[in-house]
MARZAMAR-150546 format. One record per residue (C-alpha): residue number from 1; residue in one letter; x, y, z. Coordinates in Angstrom, 2 decimals, always signed. Layout:
+-----+---+---------+---------+---------+
|   k | r |      px |      py |      pz |
+-----+---+---------+---------+---------+
| NUM | A |       X |       Y |       Z |
...
+-----+---+---------+---------+---------+
REM end
This chain:
+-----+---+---------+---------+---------+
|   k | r |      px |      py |      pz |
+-----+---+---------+---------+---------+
|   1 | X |   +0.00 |   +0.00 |   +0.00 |
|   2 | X |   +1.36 |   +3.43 |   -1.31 |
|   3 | X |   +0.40 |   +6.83 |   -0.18 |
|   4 | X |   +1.09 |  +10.00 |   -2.00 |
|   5 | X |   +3.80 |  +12.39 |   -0.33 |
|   6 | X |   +3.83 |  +15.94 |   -0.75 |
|   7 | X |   +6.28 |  +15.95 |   -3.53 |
|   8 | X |   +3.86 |  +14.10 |   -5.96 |
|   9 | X |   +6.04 |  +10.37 |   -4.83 |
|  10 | X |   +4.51 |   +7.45 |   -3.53 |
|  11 | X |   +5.34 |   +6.72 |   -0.31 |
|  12 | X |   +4.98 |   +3.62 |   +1.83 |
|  13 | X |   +2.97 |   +2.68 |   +4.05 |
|  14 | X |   +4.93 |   +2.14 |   +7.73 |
|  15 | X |   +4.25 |   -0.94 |   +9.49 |
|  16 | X |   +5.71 |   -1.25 |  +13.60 |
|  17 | X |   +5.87 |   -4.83 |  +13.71 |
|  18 | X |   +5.80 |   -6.11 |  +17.50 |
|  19 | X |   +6.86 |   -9.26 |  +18.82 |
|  20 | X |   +8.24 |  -10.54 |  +22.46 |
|  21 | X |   +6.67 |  -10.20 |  +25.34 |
|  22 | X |   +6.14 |  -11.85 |  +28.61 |
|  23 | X |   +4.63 |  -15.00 |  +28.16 |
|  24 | X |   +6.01 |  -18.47 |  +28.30 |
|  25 | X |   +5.59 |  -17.87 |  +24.26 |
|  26 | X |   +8.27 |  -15.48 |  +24.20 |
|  27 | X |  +10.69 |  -17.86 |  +22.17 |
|  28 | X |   +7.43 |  -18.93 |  +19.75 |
|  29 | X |   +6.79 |  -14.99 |  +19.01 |
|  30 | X |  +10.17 |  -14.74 |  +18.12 |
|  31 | X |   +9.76 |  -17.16 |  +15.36 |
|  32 | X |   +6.25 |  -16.44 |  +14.01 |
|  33 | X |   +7.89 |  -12.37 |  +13.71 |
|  34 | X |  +10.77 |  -13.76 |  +11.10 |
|  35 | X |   +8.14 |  -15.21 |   +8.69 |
|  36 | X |   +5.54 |  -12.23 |   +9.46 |
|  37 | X |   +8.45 |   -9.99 |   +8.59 |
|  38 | X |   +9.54 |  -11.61 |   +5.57 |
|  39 | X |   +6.23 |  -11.85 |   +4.03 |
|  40 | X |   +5.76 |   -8.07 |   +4.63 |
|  41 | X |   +8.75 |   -7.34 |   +3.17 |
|  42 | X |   +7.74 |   -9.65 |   +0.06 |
|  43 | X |   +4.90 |   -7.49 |   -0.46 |
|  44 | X |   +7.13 |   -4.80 |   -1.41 |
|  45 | X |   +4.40 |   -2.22 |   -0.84 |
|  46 | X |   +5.24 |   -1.56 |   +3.41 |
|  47 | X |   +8.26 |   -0.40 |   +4.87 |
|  48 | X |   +8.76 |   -2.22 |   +8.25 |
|  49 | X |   +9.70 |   -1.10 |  +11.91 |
|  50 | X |  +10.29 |   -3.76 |  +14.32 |
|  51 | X |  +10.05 |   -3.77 |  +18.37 |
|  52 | X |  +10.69 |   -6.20 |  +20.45 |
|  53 | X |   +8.77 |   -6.62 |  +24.29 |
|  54 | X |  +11.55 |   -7.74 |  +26.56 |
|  55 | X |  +10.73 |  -10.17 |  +28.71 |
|  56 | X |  +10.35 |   -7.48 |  +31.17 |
|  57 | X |   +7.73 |   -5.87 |  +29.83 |
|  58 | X |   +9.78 |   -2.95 |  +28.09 |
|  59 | X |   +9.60 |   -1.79 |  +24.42 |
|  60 | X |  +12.77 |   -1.70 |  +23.16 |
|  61 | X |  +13.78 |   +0.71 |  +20.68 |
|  62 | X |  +14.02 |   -0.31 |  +16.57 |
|  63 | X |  +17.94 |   -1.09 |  +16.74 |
|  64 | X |  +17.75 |   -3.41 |  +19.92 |
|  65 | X |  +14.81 |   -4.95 |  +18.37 |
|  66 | X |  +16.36 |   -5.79 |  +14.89 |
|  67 | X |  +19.33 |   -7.77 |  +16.78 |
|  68 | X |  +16.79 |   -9.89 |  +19.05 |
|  69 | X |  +14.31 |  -10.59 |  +15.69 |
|  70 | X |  +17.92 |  -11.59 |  +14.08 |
|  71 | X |  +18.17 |  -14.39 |  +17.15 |
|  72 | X |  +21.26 |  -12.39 |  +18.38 |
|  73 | X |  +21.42 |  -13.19 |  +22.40 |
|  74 | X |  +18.71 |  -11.30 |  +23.76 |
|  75 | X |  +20.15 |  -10.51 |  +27.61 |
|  76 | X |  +23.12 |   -8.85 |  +26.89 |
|  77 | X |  +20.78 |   -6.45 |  +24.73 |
|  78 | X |  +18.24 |   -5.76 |  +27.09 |
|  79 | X |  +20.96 |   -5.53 |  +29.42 |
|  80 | X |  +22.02 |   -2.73 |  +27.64 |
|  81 | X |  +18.97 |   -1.19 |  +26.65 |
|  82 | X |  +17.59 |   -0.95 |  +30.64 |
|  83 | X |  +21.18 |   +1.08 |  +31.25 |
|  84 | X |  +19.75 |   +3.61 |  +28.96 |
|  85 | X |  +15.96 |   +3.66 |  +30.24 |
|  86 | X |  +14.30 |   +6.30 |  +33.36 |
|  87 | X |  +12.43 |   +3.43 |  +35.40 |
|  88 | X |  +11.02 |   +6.39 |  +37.64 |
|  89 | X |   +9.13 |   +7.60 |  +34.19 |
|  90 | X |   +5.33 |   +6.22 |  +34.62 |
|  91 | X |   +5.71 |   +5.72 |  +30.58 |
|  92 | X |   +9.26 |   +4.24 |  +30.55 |
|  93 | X |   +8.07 |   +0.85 |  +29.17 |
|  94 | X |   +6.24 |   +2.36 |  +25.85 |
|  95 | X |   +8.96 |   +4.97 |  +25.50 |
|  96 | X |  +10.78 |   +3.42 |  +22.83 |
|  97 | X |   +7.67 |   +3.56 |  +20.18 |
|  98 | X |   +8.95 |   +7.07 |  +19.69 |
|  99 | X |  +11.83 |   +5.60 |  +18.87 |
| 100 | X |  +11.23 |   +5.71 |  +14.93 |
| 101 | X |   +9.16 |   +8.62 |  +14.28 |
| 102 | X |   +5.53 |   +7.45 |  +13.28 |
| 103 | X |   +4.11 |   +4.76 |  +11.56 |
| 104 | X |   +0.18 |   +3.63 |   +9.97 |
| 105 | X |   -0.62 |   +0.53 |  +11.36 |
| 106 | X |   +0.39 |   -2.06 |  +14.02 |
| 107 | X |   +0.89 |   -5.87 |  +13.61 |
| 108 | X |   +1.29 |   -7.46 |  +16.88 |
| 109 | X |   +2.84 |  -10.94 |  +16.93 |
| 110 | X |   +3.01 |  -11.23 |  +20.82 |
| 111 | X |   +1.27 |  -15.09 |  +21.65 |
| 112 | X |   +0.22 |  -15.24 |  +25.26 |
| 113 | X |   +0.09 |  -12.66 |  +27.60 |
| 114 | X |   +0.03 |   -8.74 |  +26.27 |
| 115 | X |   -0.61 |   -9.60 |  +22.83 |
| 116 | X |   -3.55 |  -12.50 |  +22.79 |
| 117 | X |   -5.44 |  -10.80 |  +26.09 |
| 118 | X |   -6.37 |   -7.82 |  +25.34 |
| 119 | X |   -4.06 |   -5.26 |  +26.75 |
| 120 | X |   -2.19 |   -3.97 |  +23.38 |
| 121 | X |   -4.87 |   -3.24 |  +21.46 |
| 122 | X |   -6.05 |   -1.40 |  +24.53 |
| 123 | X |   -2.33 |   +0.69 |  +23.65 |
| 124 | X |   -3.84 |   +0.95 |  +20.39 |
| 125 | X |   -6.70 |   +2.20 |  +20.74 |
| 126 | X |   -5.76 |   +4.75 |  +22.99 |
| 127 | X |   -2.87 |   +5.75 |  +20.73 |
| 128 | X |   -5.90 |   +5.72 |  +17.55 |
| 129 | X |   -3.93 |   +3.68 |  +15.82 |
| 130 | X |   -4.83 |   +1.03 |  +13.12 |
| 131 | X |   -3.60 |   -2.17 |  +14.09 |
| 132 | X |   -3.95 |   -6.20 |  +13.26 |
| 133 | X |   -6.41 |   -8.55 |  +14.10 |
| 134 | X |   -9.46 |   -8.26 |  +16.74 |
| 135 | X |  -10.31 |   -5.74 |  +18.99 |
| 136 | X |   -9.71 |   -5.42 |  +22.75 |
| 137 | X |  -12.69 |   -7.31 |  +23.93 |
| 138 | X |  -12.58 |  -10.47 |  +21.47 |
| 139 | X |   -8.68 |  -11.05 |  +22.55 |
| 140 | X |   -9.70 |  -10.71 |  +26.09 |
| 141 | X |  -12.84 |  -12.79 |  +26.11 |
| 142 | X |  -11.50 |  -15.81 |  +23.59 |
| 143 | X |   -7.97 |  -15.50 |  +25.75 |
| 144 | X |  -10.12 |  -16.79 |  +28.26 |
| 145 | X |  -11.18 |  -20.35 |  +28.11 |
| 146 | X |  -14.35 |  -20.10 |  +30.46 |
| 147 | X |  -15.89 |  -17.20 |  +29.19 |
| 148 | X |  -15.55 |  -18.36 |  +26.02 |
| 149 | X |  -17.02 |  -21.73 |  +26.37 |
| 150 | X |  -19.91 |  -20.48 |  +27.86 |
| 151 | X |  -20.29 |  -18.18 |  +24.88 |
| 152 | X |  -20.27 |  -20.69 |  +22.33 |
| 153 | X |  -22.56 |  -23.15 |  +24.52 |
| 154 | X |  -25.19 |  -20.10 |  +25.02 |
| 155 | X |  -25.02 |  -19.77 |  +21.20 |
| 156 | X |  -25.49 |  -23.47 |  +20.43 |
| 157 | X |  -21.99 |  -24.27 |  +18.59 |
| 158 | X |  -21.12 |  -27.36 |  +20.50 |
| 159 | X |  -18.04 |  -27.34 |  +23.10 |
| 160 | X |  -16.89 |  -30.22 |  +25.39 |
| 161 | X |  -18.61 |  -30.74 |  +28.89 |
| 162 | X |  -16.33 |  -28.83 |  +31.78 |
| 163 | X |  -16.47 |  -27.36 |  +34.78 |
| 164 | X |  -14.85 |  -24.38 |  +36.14 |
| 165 | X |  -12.99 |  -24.06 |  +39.66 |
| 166 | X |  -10.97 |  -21.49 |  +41.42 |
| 167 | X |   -8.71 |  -21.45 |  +44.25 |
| 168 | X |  -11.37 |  -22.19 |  +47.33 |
| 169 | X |  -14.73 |  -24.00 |  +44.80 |
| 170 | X |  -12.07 |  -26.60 |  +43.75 |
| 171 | X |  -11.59 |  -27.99 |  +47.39 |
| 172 | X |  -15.38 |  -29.15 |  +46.60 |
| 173 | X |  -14.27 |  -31.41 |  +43.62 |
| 174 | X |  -12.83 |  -34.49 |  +44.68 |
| 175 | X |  -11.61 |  -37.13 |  +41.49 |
| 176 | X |  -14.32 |  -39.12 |  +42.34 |
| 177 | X |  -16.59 |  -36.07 |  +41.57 |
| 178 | X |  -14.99 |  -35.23 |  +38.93 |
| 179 | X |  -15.37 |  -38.70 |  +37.17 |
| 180 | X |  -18.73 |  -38.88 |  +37.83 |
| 181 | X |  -19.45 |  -35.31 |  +36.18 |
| 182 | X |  -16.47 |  -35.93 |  +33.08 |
| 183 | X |  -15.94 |  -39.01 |  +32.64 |
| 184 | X |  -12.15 |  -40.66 |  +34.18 |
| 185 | X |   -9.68 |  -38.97 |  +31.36 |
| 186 | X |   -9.93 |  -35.01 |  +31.83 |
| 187 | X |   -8.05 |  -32.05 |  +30.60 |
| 188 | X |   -6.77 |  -29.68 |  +33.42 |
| 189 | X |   -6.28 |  -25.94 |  +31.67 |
| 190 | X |   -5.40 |  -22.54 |  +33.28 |
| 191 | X |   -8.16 |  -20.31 |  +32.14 |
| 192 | X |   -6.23 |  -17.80 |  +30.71 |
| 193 | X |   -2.86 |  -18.88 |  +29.05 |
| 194 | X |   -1.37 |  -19.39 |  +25.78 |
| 195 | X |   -1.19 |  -22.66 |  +23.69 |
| 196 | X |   -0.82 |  -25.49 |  +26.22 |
| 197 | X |   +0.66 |  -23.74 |  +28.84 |
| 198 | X |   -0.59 |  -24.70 |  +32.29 |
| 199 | X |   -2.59 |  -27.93 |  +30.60 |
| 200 | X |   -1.98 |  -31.05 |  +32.19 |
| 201 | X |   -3.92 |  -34.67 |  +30.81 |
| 202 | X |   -5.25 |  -36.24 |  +33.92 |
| 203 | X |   -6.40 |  -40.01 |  +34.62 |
| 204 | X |   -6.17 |  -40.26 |  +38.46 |
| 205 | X |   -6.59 |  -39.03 |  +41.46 |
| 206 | X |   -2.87 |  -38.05 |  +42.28 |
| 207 | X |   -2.22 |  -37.06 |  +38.68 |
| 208 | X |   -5.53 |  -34.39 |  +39.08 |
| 209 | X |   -4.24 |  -33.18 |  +42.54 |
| 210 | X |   -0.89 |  -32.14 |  +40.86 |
| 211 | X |   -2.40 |  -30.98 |  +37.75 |
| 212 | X |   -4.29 |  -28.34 |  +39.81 |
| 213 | X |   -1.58 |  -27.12 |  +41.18 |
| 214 | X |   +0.52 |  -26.71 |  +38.46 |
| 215 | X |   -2.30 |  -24.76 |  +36.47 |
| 216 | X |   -3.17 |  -22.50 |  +39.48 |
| 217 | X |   +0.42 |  -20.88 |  +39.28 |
| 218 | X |   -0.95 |  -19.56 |  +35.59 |
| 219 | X |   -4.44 |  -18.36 |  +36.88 |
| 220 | X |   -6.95 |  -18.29 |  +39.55 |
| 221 | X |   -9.32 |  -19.61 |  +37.37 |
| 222 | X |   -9.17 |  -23.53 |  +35.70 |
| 223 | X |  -11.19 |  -24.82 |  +33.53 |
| 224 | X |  -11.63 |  -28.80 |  +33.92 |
| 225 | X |  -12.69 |  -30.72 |  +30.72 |
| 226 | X |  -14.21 |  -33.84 |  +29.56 |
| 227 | X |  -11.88 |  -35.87 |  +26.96 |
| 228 | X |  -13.32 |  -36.81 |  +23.54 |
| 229 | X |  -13.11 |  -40.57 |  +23.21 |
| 230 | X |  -10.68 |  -41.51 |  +19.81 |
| 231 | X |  -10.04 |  -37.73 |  +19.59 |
| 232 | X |   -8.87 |  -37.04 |  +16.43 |
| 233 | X |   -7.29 |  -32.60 |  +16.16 |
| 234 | X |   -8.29 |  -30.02 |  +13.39 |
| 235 | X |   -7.49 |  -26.82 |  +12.87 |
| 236 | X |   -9.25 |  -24.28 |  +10.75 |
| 237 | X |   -7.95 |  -20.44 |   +9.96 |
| 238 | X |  -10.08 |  -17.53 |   +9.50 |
| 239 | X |   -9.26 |  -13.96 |   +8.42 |
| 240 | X |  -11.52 |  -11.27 |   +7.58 |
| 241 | X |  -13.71 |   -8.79 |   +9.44 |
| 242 | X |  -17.64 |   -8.82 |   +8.14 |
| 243 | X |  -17.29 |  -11.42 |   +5.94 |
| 244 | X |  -14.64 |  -13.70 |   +6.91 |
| 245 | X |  -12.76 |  -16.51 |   +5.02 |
| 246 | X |  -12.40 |  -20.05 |   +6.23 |
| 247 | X |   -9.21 |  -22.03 |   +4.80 |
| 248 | X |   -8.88 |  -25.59 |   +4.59 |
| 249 | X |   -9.03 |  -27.79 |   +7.23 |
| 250 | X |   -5.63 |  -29.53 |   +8.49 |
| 251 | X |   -5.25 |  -32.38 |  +10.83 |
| 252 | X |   -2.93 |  -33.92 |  +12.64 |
| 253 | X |   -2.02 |  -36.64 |  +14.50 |
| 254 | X |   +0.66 |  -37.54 |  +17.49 |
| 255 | X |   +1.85 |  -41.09 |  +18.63 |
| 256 | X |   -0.33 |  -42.63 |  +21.21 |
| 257 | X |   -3.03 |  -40.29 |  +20.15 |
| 258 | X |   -5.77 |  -43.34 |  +19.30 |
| 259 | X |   -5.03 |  -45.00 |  +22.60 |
| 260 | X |   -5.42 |  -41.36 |  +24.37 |
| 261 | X |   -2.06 |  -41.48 |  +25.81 |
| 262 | X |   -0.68 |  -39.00 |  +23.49 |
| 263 | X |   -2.02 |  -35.12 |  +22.68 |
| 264 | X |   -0.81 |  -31.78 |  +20.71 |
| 265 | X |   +1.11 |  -30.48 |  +23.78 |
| 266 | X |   +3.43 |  -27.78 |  +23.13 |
| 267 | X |   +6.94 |  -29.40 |  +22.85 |
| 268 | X |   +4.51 |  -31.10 |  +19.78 |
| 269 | X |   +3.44 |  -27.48 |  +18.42 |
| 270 | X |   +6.44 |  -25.44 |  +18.73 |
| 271 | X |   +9.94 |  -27.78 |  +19.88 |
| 272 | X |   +9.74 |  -31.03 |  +18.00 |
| 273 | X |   +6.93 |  -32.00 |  +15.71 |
| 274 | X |   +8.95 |  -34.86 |  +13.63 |
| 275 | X |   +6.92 |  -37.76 |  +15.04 |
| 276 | X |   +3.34 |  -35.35 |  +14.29 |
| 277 | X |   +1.62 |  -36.80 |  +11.00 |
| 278 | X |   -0.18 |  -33.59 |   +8.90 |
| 279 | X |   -2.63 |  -33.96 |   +7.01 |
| 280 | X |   -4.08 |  -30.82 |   +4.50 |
| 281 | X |   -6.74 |  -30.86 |   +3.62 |
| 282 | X |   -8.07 |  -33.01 |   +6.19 |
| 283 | X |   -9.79 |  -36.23 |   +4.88 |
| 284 | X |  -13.18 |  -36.11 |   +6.10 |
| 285 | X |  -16.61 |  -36.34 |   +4.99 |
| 286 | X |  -18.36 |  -33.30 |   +2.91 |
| 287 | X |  -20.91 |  -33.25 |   +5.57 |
| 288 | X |  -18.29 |  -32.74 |   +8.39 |
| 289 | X |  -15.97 |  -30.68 |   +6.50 |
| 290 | X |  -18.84 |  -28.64 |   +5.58 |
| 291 | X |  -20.17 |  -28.37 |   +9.38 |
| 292 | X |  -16.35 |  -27.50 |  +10.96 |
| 293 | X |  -16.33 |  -24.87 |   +8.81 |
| 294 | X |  -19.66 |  -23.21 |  +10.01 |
| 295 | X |  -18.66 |  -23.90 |  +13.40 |
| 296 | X |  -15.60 |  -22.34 |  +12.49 |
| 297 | X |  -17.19 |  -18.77 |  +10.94 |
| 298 | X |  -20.18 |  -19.32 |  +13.90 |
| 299 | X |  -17.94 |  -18.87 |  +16.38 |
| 300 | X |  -15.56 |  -16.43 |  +14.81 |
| 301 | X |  -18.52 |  -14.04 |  +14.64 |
| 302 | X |  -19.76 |  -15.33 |  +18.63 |
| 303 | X |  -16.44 |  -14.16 |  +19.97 |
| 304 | X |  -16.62 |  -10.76 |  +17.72 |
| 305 | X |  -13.14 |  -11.92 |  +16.03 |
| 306 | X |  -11.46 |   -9.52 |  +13.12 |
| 307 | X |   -8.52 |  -10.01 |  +10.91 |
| 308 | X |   -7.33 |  -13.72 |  +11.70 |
| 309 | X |   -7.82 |  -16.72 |  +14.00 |
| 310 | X |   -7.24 |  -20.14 |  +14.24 |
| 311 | X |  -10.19 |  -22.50 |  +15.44 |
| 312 | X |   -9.58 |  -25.83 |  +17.43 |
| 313 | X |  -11.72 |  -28.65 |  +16.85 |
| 314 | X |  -11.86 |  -32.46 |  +18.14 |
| 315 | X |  -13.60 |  -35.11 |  +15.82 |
| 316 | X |  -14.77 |  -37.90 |  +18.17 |
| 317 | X |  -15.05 |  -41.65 |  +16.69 |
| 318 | X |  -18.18 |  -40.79 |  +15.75 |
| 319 | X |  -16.79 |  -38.04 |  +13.24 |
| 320 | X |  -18.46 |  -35.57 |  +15.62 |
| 321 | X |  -16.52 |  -32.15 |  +15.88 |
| 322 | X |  -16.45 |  -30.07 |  +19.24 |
| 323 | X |  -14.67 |  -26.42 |  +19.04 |
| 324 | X |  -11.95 |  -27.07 |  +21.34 |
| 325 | X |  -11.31 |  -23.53 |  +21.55 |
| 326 | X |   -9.58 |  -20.06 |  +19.21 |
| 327 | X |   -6.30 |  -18.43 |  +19.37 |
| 328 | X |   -6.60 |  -15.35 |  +18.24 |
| 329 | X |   -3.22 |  -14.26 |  +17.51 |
| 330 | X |   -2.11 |  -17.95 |  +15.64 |
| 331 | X |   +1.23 |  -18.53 |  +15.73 |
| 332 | X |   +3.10 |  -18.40 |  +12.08 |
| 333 | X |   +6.36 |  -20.46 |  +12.95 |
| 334 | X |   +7.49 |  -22.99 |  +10.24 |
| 335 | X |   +6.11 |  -25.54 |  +12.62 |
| 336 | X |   +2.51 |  -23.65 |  +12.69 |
| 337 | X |   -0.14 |  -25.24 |  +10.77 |
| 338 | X |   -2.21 |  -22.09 |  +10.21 |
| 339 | X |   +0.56 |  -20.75 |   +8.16 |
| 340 | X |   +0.53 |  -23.71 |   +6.10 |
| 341 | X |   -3.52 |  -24.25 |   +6.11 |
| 342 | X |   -3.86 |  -20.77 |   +3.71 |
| 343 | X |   -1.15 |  -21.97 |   +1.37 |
| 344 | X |   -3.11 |  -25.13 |   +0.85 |
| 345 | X |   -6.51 |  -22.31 |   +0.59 |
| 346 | X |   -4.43 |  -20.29 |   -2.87 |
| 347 | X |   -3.14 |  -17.70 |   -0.14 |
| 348 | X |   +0.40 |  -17.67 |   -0.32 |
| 349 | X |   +2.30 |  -15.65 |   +2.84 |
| 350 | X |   +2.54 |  -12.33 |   +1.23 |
| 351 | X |   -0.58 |  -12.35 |   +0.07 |
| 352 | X |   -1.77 |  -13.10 |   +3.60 |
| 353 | X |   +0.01 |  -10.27 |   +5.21 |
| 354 | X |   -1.64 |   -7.71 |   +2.69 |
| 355 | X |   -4.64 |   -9.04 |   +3.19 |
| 356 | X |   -4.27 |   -8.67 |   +7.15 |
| 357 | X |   -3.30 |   -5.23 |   +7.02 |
| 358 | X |   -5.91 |   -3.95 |   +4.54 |
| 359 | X |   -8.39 |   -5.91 |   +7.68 |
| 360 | X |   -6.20 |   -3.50 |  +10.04 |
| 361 | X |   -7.46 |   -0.36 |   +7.79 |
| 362 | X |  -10.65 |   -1.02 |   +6.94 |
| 363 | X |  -11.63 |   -1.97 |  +10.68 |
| 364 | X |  -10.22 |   +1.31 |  +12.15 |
| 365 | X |  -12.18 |   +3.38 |   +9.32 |
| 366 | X |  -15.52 |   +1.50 |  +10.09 |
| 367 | X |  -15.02 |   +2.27 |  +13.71 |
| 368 | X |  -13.92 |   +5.88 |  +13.04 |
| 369 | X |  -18.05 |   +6.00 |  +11.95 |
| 370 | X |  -19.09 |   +5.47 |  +15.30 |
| 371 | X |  -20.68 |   +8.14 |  +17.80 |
| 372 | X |  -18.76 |   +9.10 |  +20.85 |
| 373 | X |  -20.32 |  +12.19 |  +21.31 |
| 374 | X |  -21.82 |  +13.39 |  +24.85 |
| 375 | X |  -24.45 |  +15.24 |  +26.52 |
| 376 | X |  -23.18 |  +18.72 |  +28.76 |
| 377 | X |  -24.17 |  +17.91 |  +32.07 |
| 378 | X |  -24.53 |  +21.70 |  +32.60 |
| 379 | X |  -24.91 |  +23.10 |  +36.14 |
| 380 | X |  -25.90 |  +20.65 |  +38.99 |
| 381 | X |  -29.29 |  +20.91 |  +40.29 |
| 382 | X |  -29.60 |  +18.20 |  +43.34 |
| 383 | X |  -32.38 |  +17.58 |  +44.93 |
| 384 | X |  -33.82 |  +17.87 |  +48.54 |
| 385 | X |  -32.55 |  +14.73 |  +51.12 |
| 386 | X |  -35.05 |  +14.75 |  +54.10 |
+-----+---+---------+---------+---------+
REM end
């Protein structure tokens, strides 16, 4: 995308790419910002700014950032950065956007925390800035699990059973409960984390006692989840804003998976997927293909989801899919399957990336329409208090 300057040139359009973070998903960020960068770059039409969110929360400035998206060791350079940096300033950790002048548009690429909850595009929309992907409140309410199941149950798009505990409700839900209510194989999740962070497979009663604990150190809230019996994993992507395209559907499969021992855990998504067997497009039956993908565009719409998303789904042995559940902010490493699902769709990367930024532009205009205008109060007038 060009612009005209005021010497008659085109100009390009300036894109502040931002990647990092806080979450366990720092590393995966890292990764999905090379290929996001590349296939901005292989546009040709957008010239690119990078930051990087240190681990600590901190923008750093364009320079910094270049060596950490280059996989330079990232310490020593925040190290260095943090010499440079007034802590006492209330706005010392978003000082660096100013860093390189302005830009059009943001394109987050922070998975987890920051980027896939909510709280940058809250940055963005206070700094009226375009950006990519969905607004505030569909990050925050698809980041968490709960709210977002009952969302899609209230709306009819069919979810696993589960049951939601904090802190002090969970003492009332011994394992015996629990298989009564789920069933004796159940998925343990923190409510709000990234992919597979904080999600333990449980069978027993020991096995559930230490799953709890491990996903309380990620959230006050877990969500506890009935397994689907011969489980078989799709993904779908979506991108759009009012009238959103589904891709094809991929599959995939892990060893162990038929018996139930084995799942999509993360060191399967993002470390080591060798032993993982792909599978685009997924071979299923045009009824199911065609109902995934409703389920898919249903519940994109639900969760009020704009510019892209991936959507979860487990096909039972009775080729019955349940939404597992959406990431919002997909990751785009060359391990990610939503990368690979829109090449199989006639998408290629580039084309992706142009398509995801004109979704940044054309969201921001249609919500430049809206009214926030507001009444004068005027001079108080309060009434009588006997």
């Amino acid at each position: 995308m060009h612009i005209q300057g005021e010497d008659g040139k085109m100009t390009k359009k300036r894109v502040a790419l931002i990647f990092g973070g806080n979450s366990s998903e720092h590393d995966v960020s890292k990764r999905s910002a090379q290929n996001f960068y590349n296939a901005i770059e292989a546009t040709g039409k957008y010239e690119i700014i990078v930051f990087a969110i240190a681990q600590n929360g901190f923008f750093l400035d364009t320079e910094s950032s270049k060596k950490i998206l280059a996989l330079e060791d990232e310490q020593p350079i925040v190290d260095a950065f943090m010499k440079t940096v007034d802590t006492s300033d209330p706005l010392a950790r978003i000082h660096a956007l100013k860093s390189a002048g302005d830009f059009d548009i943001f394109f987050p690429v922070v998975h987890g925390n920051l980027g896939e909850d909510g709280t940058l595009q809250g940055l963005f929309k206070l700094l009226d800035k375009p950006y990519v992907g969905a607004p505030l409140r569909g990050h925050a309410v698809s980041f968490d699990k709960a709210l977002t199941k009952e969302l899609l149950t209230v709306n009819g798009i069919r979810n696993t059973k589960y049951i939601v505990v904090d802190p002090e409700s969970a003492n009332n839900w011994s394992w015996d409960k629990i298989v009564a209510e789920l069933g004796n194989i159940v998925f343990v999740k923190a409510a709000n984390q990234g992919s597979s962070v904080g999600i333990s497979r449980v069978t027993n009663a020991e096995e559930y006692t230490e799953a709890l604990s491990d996903s309380f150190q990620y959230d006050y809230k877990v969500l506890i989840e009935e397994a689907v019996n011969g489980a078989r994993e799709l993904e779908v992507g979506v991108i759009g804003n009012d009238q959103p395209l589904v891709s094809e559907i991929g599959a995939h499969t892990v060893p162990n998976q038929g018996s139930g021992d084995g799942w999509y855990d993360y060191n399967n998504k993002f470390v080591d997927n060798s032993a993982v067997h792909f599978e685009i497009p997924a071979q299923l039956s045009p009824e199911v293909t065609k109902e995934v993908k409703q389920m898919a565009l249903d519940a994109y719409k639900v969760l009020n989801l704009r510019g892209e998303a991936r959507m979860d789904f487990l096909l039972d042995e009775n080729n019955v899919p349940y939404l597992g559940e959406p990431n919002t902010l997909p990751g785009f490493t060359n391990m990610s399957l939503f990368k690979r699902l829109w090449d199989y769709s006639d998408i290629n990367n580039a084309k992706l990336v142009d398509m995801l930024i004109d979704y940044g532009f054309e969201d921001f205009a249609q919500n430049k329409k809206l009214s926030y205008s507001f009444v004068s109060l005027g001079e108080e007038k309060i009434g009588k208090f006997n």
